[in-house]
C-alpha positions as CSV (number, residue, x, y, z in Angstrom):
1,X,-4.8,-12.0,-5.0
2,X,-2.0,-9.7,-6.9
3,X,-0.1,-12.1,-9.4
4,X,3.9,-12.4,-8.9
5,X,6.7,-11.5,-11.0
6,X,9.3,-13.7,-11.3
7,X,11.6,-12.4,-8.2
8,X,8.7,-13.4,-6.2
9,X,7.2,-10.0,-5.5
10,X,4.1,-9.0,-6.4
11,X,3.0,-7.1,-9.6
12,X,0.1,-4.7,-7.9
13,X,1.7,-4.4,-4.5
14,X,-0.7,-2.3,-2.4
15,X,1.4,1.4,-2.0
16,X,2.9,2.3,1.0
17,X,0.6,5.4,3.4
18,X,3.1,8.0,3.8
19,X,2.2,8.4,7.4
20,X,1.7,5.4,9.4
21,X,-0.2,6.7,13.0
22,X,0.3,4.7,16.2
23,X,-1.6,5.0,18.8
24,X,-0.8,2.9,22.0
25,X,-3.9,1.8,24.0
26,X,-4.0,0.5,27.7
27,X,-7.3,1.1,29.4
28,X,-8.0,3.7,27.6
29,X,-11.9,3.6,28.5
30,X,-14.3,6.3,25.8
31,X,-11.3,8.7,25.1
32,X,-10.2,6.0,22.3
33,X,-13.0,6.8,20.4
34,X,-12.8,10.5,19.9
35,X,-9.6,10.1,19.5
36,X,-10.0,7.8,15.9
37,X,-13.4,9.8,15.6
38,X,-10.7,13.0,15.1
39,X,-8.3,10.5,12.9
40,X,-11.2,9.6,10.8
41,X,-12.2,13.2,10.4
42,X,-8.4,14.4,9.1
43,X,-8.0,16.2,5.5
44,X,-5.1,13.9,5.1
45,X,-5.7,11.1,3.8
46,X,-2.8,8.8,2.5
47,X,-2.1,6.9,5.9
48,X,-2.5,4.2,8.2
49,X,-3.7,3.9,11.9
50,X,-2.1,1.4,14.5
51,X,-3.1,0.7,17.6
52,X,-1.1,-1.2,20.0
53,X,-3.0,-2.7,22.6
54,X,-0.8,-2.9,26.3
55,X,-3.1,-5.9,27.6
56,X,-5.7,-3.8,28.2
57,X,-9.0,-5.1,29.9
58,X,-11.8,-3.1,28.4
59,X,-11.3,-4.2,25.2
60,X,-11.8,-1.0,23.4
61,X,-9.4,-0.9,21.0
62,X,-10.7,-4.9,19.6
63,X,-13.5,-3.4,19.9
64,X,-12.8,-0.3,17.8
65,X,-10.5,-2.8,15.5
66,X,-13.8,-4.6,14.6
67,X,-16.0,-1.3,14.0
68,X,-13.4,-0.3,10.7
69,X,-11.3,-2.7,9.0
70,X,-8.3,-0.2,7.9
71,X,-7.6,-0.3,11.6
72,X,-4.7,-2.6,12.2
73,X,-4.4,-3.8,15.7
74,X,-1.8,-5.4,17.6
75,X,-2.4,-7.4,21.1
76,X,0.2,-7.2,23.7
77,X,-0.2,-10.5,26.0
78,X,1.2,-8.1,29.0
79,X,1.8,-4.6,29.1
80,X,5.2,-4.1,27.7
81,X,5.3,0.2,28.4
82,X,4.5,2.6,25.9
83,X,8.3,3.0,24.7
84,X,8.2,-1.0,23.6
85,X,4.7,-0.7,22.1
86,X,6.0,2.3,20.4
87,X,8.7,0.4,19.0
88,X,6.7,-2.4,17.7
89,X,4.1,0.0,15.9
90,X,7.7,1.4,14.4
91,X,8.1,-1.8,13.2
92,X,5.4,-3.1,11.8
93,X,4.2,0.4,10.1
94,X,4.8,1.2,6.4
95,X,4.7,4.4,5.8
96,X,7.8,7.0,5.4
97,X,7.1,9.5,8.3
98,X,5.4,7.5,12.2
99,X,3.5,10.0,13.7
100,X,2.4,9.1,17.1
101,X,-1.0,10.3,19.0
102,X,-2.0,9.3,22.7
103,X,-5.7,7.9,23.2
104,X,-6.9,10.8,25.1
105,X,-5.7,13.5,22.2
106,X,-8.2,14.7,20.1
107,X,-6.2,15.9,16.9
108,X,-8.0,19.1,14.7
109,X,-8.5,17.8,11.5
110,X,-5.6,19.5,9.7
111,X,-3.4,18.2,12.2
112,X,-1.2,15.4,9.9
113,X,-2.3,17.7,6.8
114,X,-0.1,20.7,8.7
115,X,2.5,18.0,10.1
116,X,2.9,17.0,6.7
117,X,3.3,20.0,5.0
118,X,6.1,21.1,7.6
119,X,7.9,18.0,6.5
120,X,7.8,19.3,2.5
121,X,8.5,23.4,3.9
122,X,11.6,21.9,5.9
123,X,13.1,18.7,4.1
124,X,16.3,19.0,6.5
125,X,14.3,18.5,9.3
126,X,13.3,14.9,10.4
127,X,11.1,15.5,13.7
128,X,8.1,17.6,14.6
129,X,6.2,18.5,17.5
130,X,2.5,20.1,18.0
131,X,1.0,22.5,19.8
132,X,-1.1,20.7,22.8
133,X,-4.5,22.6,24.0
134,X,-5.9,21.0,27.3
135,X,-9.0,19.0,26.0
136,X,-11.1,19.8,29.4
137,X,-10.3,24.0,28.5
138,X,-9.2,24.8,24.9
139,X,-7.6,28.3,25.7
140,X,-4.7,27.1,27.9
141,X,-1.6,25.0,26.8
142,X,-1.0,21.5,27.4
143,X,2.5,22.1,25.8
144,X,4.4,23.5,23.3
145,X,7.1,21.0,22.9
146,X,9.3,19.8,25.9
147,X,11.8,22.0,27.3
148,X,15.0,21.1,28.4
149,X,16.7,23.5,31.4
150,X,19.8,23.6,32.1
151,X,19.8,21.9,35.3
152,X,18.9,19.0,33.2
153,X,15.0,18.8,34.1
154,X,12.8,18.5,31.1
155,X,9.3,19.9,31.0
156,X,6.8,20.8,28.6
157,X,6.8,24.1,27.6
158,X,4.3,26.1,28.3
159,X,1.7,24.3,30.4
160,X,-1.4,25.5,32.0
161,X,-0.3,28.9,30.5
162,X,-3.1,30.5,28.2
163,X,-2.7,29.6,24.7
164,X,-0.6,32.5,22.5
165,X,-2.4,32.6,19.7
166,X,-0.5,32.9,16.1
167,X,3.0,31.8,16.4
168,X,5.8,31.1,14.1
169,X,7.4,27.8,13.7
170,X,10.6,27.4,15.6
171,X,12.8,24.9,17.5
172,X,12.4,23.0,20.6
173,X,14.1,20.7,22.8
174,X,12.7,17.6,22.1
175,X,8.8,16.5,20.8
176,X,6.6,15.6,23.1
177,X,5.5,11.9,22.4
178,X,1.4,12.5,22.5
179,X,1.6,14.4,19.0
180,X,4.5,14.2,16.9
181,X,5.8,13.2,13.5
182,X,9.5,11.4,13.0
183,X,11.0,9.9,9.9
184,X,10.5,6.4,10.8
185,X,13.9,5.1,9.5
186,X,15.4,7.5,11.4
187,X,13.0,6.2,14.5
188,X,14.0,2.9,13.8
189,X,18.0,4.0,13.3
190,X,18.3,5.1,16.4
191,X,16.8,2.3,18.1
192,X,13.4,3.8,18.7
193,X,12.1,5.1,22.7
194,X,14.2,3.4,25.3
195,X,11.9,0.7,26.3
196,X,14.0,0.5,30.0
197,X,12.3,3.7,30.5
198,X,9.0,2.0,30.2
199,X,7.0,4.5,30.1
200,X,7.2,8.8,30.7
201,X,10.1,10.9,29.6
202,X,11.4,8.1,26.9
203,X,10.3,11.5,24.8
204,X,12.6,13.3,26.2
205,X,15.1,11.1,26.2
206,X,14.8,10.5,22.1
207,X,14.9,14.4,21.6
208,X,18.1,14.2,23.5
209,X,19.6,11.5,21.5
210,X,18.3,13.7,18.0
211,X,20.2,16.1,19.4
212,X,23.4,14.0,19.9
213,X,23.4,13.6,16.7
214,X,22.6,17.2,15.2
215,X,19.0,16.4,14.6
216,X,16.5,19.8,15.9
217,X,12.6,19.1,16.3
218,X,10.5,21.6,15.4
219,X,7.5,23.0,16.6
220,X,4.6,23.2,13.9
221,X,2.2,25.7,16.6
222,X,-0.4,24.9,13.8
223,X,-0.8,21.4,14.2
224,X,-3.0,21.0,17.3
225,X,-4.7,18.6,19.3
226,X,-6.5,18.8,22.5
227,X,-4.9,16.9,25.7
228,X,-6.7,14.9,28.3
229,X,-3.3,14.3,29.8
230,X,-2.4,11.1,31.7
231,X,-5.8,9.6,31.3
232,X,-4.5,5.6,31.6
233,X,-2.5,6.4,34.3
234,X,-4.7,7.9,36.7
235,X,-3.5,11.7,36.2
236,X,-0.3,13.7,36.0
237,X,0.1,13.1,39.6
238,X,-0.5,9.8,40.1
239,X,1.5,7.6,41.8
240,X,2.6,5.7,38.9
241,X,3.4,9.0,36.8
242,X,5.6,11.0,39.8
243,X,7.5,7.6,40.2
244,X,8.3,6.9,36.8
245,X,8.6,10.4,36.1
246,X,10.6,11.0,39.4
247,X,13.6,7.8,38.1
248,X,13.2,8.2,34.3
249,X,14.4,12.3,34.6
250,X,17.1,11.3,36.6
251,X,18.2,8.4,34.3
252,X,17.8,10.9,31.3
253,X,20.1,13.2,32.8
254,X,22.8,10.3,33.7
255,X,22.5,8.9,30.3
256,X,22.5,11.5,27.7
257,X,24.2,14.6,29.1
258,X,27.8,14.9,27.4
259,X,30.6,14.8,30.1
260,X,31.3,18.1,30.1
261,X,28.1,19.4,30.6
262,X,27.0,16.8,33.0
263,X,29.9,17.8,35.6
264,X,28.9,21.7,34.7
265,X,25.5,21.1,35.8
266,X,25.0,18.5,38.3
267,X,24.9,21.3,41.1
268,X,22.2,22.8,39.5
269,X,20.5,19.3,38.9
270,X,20.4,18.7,42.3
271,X,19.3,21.9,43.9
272,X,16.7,21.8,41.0
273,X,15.9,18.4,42.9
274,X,15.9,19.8,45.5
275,X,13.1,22.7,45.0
276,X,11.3,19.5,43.3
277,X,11.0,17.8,46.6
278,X,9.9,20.5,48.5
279,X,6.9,21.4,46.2
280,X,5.8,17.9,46.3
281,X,6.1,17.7,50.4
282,X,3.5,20.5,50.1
283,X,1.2,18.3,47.8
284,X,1.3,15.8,50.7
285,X,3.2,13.2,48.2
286,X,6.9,13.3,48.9
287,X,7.4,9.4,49.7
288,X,6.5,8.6,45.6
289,X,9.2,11.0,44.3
290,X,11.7,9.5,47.3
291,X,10.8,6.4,46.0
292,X,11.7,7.3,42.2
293,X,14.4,8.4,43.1
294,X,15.9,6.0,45.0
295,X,15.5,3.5,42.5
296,X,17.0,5.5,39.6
297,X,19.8,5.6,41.7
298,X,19.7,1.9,43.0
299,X,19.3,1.0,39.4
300,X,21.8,3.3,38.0
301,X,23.6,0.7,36.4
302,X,20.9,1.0,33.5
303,X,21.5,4.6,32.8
304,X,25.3,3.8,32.8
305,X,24.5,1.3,30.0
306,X,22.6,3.1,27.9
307,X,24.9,6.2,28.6
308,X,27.5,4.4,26.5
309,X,25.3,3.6,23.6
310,X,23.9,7.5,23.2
311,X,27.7,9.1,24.1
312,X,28.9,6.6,21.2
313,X,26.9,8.4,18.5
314,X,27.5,11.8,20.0
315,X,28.8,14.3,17.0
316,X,27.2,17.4,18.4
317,X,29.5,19.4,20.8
318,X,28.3,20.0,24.6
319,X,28.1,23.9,23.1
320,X,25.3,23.4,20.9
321,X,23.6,21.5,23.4
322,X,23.3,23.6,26.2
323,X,22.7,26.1,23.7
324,X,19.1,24.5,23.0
325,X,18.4,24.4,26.6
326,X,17.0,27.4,28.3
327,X,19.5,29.0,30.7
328,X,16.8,31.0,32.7
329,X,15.8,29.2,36.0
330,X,12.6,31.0,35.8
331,X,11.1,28.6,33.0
332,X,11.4,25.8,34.7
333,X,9.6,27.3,37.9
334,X,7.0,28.9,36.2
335,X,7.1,25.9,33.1
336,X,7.9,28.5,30.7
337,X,7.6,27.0,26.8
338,X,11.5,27.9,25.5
339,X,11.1,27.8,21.5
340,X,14.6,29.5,19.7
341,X,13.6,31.2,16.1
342,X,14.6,28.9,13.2
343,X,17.6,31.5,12.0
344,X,19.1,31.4,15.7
């Protein structure tokens, strides 16, 4: 035991990781374990895992807890969404920068060694994204950092296109919360993911409120992982996912667009809704997104809420946010990635 000095603290306090990784579990099944098998493997050493366990019933992540003893877990009784558990890894982590992996991405093992070295290149900058390979087929995108259009729909940039190749760092939206780095005060500052968002575009919704405040996240394209995508949720289409996506996009829009801009572009929100609808009727699954929708708009109360807590710490001007948007309807129909050069 460490001996105290006499304010009470200790003498040989154990130093802080200066990443702190939280991974949020909830029936995460065998990806769990090549997802810490690629933590375990990283060429950066100085940090600590988390995982936050959503009440899951195949035990995995106890089970994983018990395989290595540097793992420090944390049971849910209930599954409180991946924005709360977020926020409670947030809380109880240590180190300077959170970054935040999904259980079903496989990170290379530079990944935090290139996250971190972004942080040290660009000391300004306080949030960082990666480049997202799909696990099942390396040489297409799973993202390259969410997208904001115009219109107000977010997407992530750039999926199920063929990877690029080399690419310069350079700004985006918003991170996309599978593989990212933030400066956990800053996290924390801000009130961390929107847990009445549960779970899905409380991603989104953070980049938003970074860029409320003049905070940019950038893109580090070599800092990948490989994406299963979805894999606790039964897929990107799954019920759950289209109605959470479906109410959470349009509670994103409500709550963070500046007045200006929201007026501007409501039109366009809706016909963008519109063309949304009418792909899914041809999927055979329009009564989920009917359903999101409806209850975003039932519930709409919520977004008015939290409209006036993001709008209250607004100092960037609508101008500079639609100017990180992409104007050109063609990325979001063809899920275009949208990343500005850092001198623009």
């Amino acid at each position: 035991m460490a001996r105290a000095a006499a304010n009470g603290k200790p003498l040989h306090a154990p130093r802080e990781p200066a990443v702190s990784v939280v991974v949020v579990v909830y029936e995460s099944g065998p990806t769990l374990a090549e997802c810490l098998a690629a933590l375990a493997a990283q060429t950066w050493r100085d940090c600590e895992i988390l995982l936050i366990d959503n009440a899951s019933s195949d035990r995995v992540a106890q089970a994983a807890a018990r395989a290595d003893p540097a793992i420090r877990l944390i049971e849910n009784a209930s599954n409180l969404g991946f924005a709360a558990a977020v926020n409670q890894g947030a809380k109880a982590a240590t180190g300077r920068w959170m970054a935040l992996l999904n259980p079903d991405a496989y990170a290379d093992p530079d990944w935090l060694a290139r996250l971190v070295a972004a942080t040290e290149a660009n000391p300004d900058v306080h949030c960082f994204t990666s480049r997202q390979l799909m696990a099942e087929d390396p040489t297409k995108l799973d993202g390259l950092g969410d997208v904001m259009a115009l219109a107000g729909y977010p997407f992530r940039g750039g999926y199920t296109h063929p990877n690029p190749g080399a690419l310069e760092p350079g700004w985006v939206f918003s991170a996309c919360g599978g593989a990212m780095l933030i400066d956990r005060a800053l996290f924390l500052r801000l009130g961390g993911f929107d847990e009445r968002l549960f779970c899905y575009c409380e991603d989104v919704d953070l980049g938003y409120r970074l860029r409320l405040i003049g905070e940019p996240t950038l893109l580090v394209p070599d800092a990948v992982v490989r994406h299963v995508g979805s894999a606790s949720t039964g897929g990107r289409r799954s019920d759950f996912a289209v109605f959470h996506g479906t109410r959470n996009r349009f509670w994103v829009f409500v709550k963070d667009t500046p007045t200006v801009l929201f007026w501007l572009t409501l039109p366009l929100h809706i016909l963008a809704t519109v063309v949304l609808f009418a792909r899914h009727a041809t999927r055979g699954e329009v009564v989920t997104p009917i359903r999101g929708l409806a209850s975003g708009i039932k519930n709409v109360r919520i977004a008015l809420e939290a409209r006036r807590e993001a709008q209250a710490t607004r100092t960037a001007s609508s101008w500079e946010i639609a100017r990180a948007m992409t104007w050109n309807p063609l990325d979001l129909l063809l899920r275009r990635a949208f990343i500005q050069k850092r001198g623009d």
